[in-house]
C-alpha positions as CSV (number, residue, x, y, z in Angstrom):
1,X,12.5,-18.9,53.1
2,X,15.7,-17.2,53.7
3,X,15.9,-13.3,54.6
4,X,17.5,-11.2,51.5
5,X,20.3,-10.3,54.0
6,X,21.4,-14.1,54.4
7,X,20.6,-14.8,51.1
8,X,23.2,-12.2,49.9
9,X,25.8,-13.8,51.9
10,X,24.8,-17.1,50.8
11,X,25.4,-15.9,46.6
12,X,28.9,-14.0,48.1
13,X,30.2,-16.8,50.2
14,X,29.2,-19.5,47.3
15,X,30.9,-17.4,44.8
16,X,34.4,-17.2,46.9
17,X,34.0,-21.0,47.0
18,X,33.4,-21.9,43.3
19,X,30.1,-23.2,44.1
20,X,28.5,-21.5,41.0
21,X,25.0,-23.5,41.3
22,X,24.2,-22.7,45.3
23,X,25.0,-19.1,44.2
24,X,22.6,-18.9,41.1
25,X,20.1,-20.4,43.0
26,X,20.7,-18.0,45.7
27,X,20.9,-15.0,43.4
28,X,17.6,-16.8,41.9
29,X,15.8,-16.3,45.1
30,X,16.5,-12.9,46.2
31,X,15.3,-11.7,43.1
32,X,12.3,-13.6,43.2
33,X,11.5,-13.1,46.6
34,X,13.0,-9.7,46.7
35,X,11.7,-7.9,43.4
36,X,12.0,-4.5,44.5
37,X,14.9,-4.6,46.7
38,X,18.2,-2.6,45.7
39,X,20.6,-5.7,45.4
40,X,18.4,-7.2,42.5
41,X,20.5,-4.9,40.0
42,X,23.6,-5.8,41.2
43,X,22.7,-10.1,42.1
44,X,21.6,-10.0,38.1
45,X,24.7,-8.4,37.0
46,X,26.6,-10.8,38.8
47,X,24.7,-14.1,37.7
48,X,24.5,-12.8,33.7
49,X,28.4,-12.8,34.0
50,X,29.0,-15.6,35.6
51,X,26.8,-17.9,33.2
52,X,28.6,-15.8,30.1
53,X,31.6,-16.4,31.6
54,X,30.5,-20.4,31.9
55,X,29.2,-20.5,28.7
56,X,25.7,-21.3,29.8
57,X,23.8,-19.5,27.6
58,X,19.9,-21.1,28.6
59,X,20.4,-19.3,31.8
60,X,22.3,-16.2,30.0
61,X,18.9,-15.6,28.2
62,X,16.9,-16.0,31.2
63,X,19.0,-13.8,33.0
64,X,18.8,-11.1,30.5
65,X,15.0,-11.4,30.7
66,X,14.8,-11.3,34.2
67,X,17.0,-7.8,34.3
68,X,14.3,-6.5,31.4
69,X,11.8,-7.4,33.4
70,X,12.6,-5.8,36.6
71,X,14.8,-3.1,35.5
72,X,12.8,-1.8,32.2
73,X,14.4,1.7,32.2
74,X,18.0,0.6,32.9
75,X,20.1,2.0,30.6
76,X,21.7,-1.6,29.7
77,X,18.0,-3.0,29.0
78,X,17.7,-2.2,25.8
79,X,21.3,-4.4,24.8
80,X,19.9,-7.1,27.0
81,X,16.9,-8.0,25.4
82,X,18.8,-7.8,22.1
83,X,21.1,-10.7,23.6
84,X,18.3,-12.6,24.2
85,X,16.5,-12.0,21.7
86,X,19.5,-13.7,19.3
87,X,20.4,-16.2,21.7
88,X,16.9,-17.2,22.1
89,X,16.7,-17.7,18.0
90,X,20.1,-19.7,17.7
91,X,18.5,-22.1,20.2
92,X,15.4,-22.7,18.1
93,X,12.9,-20.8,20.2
94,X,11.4,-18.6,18.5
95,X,8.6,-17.4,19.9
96,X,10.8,-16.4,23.1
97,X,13.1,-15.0,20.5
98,X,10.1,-12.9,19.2
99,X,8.7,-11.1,22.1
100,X,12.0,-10.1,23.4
101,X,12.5,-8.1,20.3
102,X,9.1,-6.9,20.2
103,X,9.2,-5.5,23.3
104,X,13.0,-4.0,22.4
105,X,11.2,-2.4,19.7
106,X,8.6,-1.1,21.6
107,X,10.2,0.2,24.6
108,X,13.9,0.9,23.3
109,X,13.1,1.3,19.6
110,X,14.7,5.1,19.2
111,X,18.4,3.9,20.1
112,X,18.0,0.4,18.4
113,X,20.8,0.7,15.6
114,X,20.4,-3.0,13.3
115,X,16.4,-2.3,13.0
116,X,16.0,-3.9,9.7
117,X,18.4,-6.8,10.9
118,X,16.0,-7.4,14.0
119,X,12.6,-6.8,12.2
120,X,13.8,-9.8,9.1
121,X,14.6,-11.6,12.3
122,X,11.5,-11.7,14.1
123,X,9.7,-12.3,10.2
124,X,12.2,-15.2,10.1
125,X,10.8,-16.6,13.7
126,X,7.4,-16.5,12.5
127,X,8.2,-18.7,9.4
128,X,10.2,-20.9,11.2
129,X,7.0,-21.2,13.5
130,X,5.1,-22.2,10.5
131,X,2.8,-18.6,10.7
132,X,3.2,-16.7,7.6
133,X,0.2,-15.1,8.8
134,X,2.2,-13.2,11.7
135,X,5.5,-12.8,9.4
136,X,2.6,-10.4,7.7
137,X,1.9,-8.4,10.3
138,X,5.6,-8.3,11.7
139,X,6.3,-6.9,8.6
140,X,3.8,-4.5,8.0
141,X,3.8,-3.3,11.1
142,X,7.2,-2.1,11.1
143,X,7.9,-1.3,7.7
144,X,8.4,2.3,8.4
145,X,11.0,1.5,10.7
146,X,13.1,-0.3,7.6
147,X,16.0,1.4,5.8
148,X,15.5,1.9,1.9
149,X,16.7,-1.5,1.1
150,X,14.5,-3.2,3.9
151,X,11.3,-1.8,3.0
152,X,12.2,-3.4,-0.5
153,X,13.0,-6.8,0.9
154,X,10.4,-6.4,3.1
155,X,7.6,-5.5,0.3
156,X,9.4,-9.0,-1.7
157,X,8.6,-11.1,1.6
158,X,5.4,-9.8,1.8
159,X,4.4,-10.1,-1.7
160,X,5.7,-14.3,-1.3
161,X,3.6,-14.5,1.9
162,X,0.3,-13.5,-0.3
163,X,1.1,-15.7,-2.5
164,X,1.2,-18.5,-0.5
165,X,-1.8,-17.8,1.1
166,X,-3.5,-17.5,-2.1
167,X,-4.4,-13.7,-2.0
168,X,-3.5,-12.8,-5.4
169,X,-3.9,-8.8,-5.5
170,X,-2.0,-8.0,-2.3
171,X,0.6,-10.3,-3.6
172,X,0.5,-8.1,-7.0
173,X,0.8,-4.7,-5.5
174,X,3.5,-5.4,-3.3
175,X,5.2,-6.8,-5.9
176,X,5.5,-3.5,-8.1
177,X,5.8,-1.7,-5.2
178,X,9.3,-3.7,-4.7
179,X,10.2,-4.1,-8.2
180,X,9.7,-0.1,-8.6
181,X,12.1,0.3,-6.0
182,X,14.5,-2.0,-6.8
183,X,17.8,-1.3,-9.0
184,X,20.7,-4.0,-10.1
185,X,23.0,-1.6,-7.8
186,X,21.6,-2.5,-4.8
187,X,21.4,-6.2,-5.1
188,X,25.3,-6.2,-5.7
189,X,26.4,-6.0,-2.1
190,X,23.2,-7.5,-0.9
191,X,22.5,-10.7,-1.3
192,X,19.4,-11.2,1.2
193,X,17.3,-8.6,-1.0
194,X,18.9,-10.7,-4.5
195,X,17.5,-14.0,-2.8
196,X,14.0,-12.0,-2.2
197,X,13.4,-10.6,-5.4
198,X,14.1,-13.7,-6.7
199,X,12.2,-15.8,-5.1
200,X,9.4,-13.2,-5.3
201,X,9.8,-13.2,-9.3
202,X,10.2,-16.9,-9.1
203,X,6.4,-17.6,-7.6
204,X,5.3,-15.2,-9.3
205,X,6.3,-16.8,-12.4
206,X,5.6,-20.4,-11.3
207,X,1.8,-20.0,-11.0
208,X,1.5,-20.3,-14.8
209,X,3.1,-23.4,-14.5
210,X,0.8,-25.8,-13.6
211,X,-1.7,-24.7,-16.2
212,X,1.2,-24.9,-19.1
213,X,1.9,-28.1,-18.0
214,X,-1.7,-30.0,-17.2
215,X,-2.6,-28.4,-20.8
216,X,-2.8,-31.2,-23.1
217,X,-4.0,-32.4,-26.4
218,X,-7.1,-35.2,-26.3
219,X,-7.2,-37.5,-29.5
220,X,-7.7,-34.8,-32.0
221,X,-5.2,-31.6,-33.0
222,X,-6.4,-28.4,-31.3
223,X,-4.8,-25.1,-32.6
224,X,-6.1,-23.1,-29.8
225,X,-4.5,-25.3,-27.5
226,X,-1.6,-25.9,-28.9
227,X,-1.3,-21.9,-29.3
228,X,-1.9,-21.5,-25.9
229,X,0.8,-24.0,-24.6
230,X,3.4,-22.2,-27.1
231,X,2.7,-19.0,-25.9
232,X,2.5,-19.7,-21.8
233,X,6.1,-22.0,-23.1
234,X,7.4,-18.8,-24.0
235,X,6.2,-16.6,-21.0
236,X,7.7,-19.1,-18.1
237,X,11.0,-19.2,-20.3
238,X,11.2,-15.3,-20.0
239,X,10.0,-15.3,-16.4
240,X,12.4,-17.8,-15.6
241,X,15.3,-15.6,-17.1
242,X,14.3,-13.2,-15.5
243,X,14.6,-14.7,-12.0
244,X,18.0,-15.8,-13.2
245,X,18.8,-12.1,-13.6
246,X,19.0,-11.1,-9.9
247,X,22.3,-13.5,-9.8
248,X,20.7,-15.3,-7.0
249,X,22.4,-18.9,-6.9
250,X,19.5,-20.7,-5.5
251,X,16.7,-19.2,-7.3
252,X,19.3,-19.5,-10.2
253,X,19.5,-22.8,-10.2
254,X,15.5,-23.9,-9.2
255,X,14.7,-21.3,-12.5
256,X,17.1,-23.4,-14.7
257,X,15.9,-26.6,-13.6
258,X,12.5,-25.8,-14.5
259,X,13.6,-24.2,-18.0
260,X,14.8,-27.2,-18.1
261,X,11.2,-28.7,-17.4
262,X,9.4,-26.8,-19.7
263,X,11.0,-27.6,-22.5
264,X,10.9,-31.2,-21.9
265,X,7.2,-30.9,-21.4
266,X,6.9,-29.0,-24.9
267,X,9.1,-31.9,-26.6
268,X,6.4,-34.5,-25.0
269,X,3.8,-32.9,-25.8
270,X,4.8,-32.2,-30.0
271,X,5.9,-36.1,-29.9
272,X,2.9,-37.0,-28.9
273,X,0.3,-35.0,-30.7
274,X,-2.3,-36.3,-32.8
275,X,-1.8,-36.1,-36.7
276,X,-4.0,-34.1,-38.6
277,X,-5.8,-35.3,-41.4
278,X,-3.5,-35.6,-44.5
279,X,-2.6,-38.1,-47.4
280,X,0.0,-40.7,-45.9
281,X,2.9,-39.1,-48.1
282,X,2.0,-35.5,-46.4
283,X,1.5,-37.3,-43.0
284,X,5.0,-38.9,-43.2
285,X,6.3,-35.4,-43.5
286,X,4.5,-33.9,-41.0
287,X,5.5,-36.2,-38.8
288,X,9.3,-35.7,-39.3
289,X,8.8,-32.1,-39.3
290,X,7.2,-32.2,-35.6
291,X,10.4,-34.7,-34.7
292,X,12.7,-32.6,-35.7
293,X,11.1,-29.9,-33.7
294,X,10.2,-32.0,-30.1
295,X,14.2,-33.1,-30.5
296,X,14.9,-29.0,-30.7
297,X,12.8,-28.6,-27.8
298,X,14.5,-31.6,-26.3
299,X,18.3,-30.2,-27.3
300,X,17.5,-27.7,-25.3
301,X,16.1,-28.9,-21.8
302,X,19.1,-30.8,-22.3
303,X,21.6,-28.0,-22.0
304,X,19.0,-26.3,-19.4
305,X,19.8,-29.6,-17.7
306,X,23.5,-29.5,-18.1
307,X,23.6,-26.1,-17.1
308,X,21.9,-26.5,-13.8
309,X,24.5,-29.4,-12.8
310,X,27.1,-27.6,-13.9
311,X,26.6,-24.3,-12.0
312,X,25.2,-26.7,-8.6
313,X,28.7,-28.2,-8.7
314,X,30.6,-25.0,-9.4
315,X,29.2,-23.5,-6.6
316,X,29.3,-26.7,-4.2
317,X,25.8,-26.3,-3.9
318,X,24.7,-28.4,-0.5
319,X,21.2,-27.4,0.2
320,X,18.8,-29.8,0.5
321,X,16.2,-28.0,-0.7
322,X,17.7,-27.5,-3.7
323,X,19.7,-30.8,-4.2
324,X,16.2,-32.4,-6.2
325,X,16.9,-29.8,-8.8
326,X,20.3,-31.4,-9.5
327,X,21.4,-34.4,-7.6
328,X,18.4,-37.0,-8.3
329,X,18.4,-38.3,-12.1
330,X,15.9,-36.5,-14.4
331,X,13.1,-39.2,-14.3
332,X,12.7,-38.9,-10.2
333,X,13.1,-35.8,-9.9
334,X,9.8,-33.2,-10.1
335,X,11.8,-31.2,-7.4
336,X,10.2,-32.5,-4.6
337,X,12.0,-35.4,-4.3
338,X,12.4,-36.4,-0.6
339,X,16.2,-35.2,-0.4
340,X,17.4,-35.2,2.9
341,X,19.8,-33.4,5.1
342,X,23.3,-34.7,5.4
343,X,22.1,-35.9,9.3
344,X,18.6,-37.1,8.7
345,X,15.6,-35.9,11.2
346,X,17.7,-33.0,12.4
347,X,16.8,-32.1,16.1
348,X,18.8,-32.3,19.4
349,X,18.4,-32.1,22.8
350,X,18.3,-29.2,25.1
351,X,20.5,-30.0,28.5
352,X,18.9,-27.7,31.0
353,X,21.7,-25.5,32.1
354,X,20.4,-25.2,35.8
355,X,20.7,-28.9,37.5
356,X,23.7,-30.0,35.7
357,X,23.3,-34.0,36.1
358,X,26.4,-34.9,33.9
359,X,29.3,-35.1,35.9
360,X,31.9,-34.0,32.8
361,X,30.1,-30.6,31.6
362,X,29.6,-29.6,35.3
363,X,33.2,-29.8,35.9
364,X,34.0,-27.8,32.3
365,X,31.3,-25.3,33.5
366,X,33.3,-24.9,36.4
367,X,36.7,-24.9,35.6
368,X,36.0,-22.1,33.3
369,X,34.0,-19.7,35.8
370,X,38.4,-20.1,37.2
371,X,39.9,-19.4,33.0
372,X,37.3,-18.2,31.3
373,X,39.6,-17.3,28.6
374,X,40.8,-20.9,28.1
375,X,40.3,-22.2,24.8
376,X,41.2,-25.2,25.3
377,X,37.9,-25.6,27.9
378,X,35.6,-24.0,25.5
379,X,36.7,-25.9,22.8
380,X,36.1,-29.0,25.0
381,X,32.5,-27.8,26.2
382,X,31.5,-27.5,22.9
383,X,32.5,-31.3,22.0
384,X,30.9,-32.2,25.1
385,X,27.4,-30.9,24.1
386,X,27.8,-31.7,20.9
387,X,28.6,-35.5,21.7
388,X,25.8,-35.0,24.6
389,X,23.2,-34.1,21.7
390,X,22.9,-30.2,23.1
391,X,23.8,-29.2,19.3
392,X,22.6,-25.2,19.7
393,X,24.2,-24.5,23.1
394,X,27.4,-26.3,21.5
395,X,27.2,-23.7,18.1
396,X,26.5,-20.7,20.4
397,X,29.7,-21.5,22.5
398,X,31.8,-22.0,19.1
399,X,30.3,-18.6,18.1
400,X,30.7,-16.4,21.0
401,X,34.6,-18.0,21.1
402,X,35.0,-17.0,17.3
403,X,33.9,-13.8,18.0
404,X,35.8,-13.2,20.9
405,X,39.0,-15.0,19.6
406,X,42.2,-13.1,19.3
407,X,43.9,-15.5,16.9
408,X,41.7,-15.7,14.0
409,X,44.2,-17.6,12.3
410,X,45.1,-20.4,15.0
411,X,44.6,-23.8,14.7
412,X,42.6,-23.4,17.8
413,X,40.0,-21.3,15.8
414,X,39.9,-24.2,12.8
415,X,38.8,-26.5,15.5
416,X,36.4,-24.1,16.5
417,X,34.7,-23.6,13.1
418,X,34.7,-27.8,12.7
419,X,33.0,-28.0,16.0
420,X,30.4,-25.0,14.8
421,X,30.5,-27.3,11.2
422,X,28.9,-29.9,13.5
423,X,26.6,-28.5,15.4
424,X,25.1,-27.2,12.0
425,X,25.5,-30.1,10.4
426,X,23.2,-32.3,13.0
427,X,20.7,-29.1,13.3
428,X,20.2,-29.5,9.6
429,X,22.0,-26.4,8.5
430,X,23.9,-27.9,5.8
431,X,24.4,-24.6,3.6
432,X,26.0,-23.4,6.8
433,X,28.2,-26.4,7.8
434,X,29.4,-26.2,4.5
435,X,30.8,-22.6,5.2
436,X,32.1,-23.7,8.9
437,X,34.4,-26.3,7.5
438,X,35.7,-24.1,4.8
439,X,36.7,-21.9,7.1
440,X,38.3,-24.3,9.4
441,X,40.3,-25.8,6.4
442,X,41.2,-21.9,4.9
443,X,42.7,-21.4,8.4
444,X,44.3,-25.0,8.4
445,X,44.9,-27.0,5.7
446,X,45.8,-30.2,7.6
447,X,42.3,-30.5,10.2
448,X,41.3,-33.8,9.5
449,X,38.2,-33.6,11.2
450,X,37.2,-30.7,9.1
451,X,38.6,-32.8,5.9
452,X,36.6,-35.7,6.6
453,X,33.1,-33.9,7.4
454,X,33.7,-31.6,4.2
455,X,34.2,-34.7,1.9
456,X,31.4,-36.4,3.3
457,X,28.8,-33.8,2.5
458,X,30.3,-33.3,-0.9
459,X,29.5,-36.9,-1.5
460,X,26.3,-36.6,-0.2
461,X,25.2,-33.9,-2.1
462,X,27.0,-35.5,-5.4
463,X,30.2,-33.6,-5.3
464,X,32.4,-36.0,-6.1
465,X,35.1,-34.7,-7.8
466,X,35.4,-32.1,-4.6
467,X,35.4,-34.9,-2.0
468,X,37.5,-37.0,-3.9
469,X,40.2,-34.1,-4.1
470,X,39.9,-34.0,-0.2
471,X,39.6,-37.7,0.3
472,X,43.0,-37.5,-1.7
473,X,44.9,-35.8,0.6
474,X,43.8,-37.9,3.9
475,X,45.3,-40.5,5.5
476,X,44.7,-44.5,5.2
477,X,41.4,-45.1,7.3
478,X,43.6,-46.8,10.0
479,X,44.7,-43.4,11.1
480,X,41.6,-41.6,11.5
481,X,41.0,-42.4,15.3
482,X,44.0,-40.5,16.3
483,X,42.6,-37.2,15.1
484,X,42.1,-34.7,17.8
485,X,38.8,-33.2,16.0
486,X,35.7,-34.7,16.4
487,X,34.0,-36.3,13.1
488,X,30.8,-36.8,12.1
489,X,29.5,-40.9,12.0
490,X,28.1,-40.6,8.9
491,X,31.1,-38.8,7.4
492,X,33.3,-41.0,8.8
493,X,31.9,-44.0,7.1
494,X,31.9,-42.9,3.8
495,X,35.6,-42.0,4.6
496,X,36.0,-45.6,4.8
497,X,33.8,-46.7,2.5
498,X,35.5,-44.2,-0.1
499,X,38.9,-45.9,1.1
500,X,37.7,-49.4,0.6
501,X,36.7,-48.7,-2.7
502,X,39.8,-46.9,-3.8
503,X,42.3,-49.7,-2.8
504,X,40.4,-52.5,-4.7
């Protein structure tokens, strides 16, 4: 191989030229080749800016693990596996993600500022990795490092992860231990510890459920039983309030719907429940009297029911998870209907940022190492991975640009946050699409892309009276393919499909 010397001059000279790949490679080299020498500080500064500066964040997070690696005790280490650690999570790899904040912690964890941010982070991985098992020990093992408010979330979390795995007790204790803690005050500004108390009260309260609702009369009246299923009626109603208390929309909604549930179930089950034994004039008014009652009952799951639309459609609710609680008909749904995201299966492509094949994002990747600051280039880059199927790379060069961005309020930053919309969208983020195009539209009113993608996930989630409002204000469909922003397929055909309908 090449002496350090020559490869030096080789990264310098290539860098002069523009010639961004021969130098990383170069830079590559001497720092494998070279670990201990004295230019391996320097040749890693150089190639982390460059690929920040050319938006290729693969090789950014590589880069920053390289420098951890060989420079532990540097005093810009500790930043550097932080980057990474986040950039590795917005690309969806979490385990990478993971250890570079463990070993932040572990090494740097005296002068790490967002702990509890990091720590719910690395929880979050583990979940995503489909391992409650280590989200447990993530969280134990660094609860003492949590704020006040953290070790509360973290003790909610914890309790939910017991209870998925079936351990009862732990699940228990943790639970008073958070809900001892825990005061209204708090949740106000906070709404990740409102979503985990909620979702902690809400399993907790939904394990009575399926004995309440498999508990059912055989041919003769049973007092016991029918005691039973009044009282365990009354304690999910409560418990469900009770979730509904923390003022957590989605757990909000999911405790409705099953109020909602419940008292359906109650209605059935009085309907359908044997007569006793009693002269045919006494029976006749037994029976009316136990109509009257399962249409109480049925009154209201009914306005449970209404309720729970009402408040999904107030608050443009687009989650698929939570879309069977409000957007199937009552008869399909048991809340596990098979709702899917406004894109389908979800996953992309990752476009390895060091042999560029594809001519047009080598040249963008260029031209930017020359205007780095040009927003026209990163706004392009990011249509370019997103129409290449590279939909994380795409949202982390929309959100580095926002961040960075001096005018917040330029129509330059609302194509920005449709372009971020996107990439969300196609990831399967809907919630978070949702937000992106907002934003776009609050910043400019007249971004058609962001109009069309908006009003196509309000229909898809059953919006209608919010796309239609936005479908309002757009163009005939002819005019669509002259709008700068890029649109999503499916959105643009119910655009059309919306416009067909509206002119017959």
């Amino acid at each position: 191989g090449m002496g350090e010397e020559a490869l030096n001059v080789l990264m310098v000279s290539s860098k002069e030229k523009g010639d961004l790949e021969t130098m990383l490679t170069a830079g590559e080299d001497l720092v494998r080749q070279y670990p201990t020498s004295g230019k391996v500080e320097t040749t890693l500064g150089v190639m982390i800016d460059t690929s920040i500066k050319t938006a290729r964040f693969r090789l950014v997070a590589d880069y920053l693990e390289s420098f951890a690696k060989q420079l532990p005790n540097h005093a810009n280490t500790g930043n550097f596996l932080t980057q990474a650690g986040w950039i590795r999570k917005n690309l969806g790899q979490f385990d990478r993600s993971t250890s570079n904040f463990e070993q932040l912690l572990k090494t740097h964890g005296n002068e790490v500022a967002q702990k509890d941010e990091i720590i719910f982070a690395m929880a979050d991985n583990t979940v995503q990795m489909g391992r409650p098992d280590m989200a447990l020990d993530v969280l134990s093992s660094n609860r003492n490092s949590l704020s006040k408010t953290g070790r509360i979330r973290s003790d909610a979390q914890v309790s939910n992860l017991y209870l998925q795995m079936g351990d009862l007790q732990k699940a228990e204790t943790y639970r008073k231990m958070a809900c001892q803690q825990y005061n209204e005050t708090m949740g106000l500004n906070d709404s990740e510890l409102k979503n985990d108390m909620a979702k902690m009260i809400y399993h907790t309260v939904q394990q009575r459920n399926q004995e309440y609702i498999t508990l059912q009369l055989s041919n003769s009246l049973d007092n016991q039983i029918a005691a039973r299923k009044a009282k365990l009626l009354d304690e999910l109603e409560k418990g469900y309030q009770s979730v509904m208390q923390y003022k957590s929309p989605d757990w909000a909604l999911v405790a409705c719907y099953r109020s909602y549930e419940i008292n359906r179930e109650f209605s059935k089950f009085l309907a359908e429940s044997p007569l006793p034994d009693l002269s045919p004039e006494e029976k006749k008014q037994y029976a009316d009297l136990i109509r009257q009652k399962a249409d109480e009952y049925n009154q209201k799951a009914d306005q449970y029911m209404k309720t729970c639309v009402e408040l999904a459609h107030k608050w443009e609710v687009c989650d698929p998870k939570l879309a069977a609680f409000f957007a199937a008909s009552p008869k399909s749904a048991s809340g596990k209907s098979d709702f899917h995201s406004f894109s389908g299966s979800g996953s992309g492509v990752e476009i390895s940022s060091k042999n560029l094949t594809d001519q047009n994002l080598k040249k963008l990747h260029e031209q930017l190492s020359q205007h780095p600051e040009d927003q026209n280039l990163l706004a392009a880059l990011s249509e370019a991975y997103i129409q290449k199927g590279d939909f994380r790379q795409a949202m982390l060069i929309t959100e580095k640009t926002l961040s960075e961005i001096k005018y917040k309020n330029s129509p330059s930053a609302a194509r920005f946050y449709n372009n971020l919309g996107l990439s969300h969208l196609y990831i399967g983020n809907d919630p978070q699409a949702k937000d992106a195009f907002k934003k776009a539209l609050d910043i400019d009113s007249g971004n058609t892309g962001a109009k069309v993608n908006l009003a196509g996930l309000f229909s898809h989630y059953g919006h209608y009276i919010e796309a239609d409002k936005i479908y309002s204000t757009l163009p005939d469909s002819g005019k669509l393919d002259q709008s700068e922003e890029i649109i999503h397929p499916r959105a643009r055909e119910l655009y059309y499909v919306q416009n067909k309908n509206s002119k017959s």
